[in-house]
C-alpha positions in Angstrom: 154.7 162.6 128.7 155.2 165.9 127.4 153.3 168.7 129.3 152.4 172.3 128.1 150.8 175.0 130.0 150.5 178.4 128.1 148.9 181.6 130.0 149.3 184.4 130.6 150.0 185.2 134.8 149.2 188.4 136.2 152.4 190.0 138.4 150.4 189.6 141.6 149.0 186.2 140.8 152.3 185.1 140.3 153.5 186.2 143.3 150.8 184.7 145.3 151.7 181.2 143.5 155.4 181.5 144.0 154.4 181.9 147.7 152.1 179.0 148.1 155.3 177.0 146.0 157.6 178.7 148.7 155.7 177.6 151.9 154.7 173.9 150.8 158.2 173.3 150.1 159.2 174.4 153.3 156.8 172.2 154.7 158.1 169.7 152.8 161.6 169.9 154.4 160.0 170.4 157.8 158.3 167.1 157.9 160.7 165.2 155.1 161.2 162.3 157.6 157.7 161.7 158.3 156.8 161.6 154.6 159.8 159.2 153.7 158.5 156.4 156.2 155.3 157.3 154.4 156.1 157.4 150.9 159.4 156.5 150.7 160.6 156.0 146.8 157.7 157.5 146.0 156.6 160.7 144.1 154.2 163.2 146.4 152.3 166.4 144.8 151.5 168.8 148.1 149.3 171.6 147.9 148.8 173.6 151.0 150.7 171.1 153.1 149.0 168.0 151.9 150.1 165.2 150.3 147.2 165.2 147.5 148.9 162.7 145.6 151.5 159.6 145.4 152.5 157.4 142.7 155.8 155.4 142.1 156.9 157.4 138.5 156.6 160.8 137.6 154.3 159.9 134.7 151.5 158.1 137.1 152.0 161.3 139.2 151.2 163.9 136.5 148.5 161.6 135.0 146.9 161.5 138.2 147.1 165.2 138.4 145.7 166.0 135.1 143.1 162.8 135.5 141.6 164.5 138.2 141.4 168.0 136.7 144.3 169.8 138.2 146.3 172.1 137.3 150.5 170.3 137.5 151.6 173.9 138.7 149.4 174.3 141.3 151.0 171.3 143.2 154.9 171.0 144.6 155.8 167.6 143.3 159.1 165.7 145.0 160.7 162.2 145.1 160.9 160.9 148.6 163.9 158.7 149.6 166.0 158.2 152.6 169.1 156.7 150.2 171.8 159.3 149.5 172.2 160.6 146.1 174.6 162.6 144.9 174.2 164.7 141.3 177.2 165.6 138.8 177.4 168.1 136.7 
């Protein structure tokens, strides 16, 4: 699913969103253990540290999102999982 949002952003707007992004990702990684034996393999979209929505693939997580009306850069989306994974680049 291909996903393209176009607008213009005010300077201070974007600021503001940046720091909303900012503090639910902190809170994110503050309580990461509590939402893995929640939603563990599982995708979670937070918005001012709450778990709004969870689905198992990132394409039932952004149709959720845009089902319901909402905006996919308002949320913080992340894939909880207690396994170890490692990335190469």
């Amino acid at each position: 699913m291909s996903v393209l949002v176009k607008r213009r952003i005010k300077d201070k707007d974007l600021v503001d969103k940046l720091n909303r992004y900012t503090h639910d990702f902190n809170w994110i990684q503050d309580n990461r253990l509590a939402l893995q034996s929640k939603y563990n393999r599982k995708y979670i979209a937070v918005k001012n540290e709450n778990v709004i929505f969870f689905a198992d693939n990132i394409e039932e997580m952004l149709g959720k999102i845009l089902e319901s009306g909402g905006d996919i850069a308002e949320y913080i989306i992340d894939y909880l999982t207690d396994e170890k994974i490692s990335l190469l680049f």
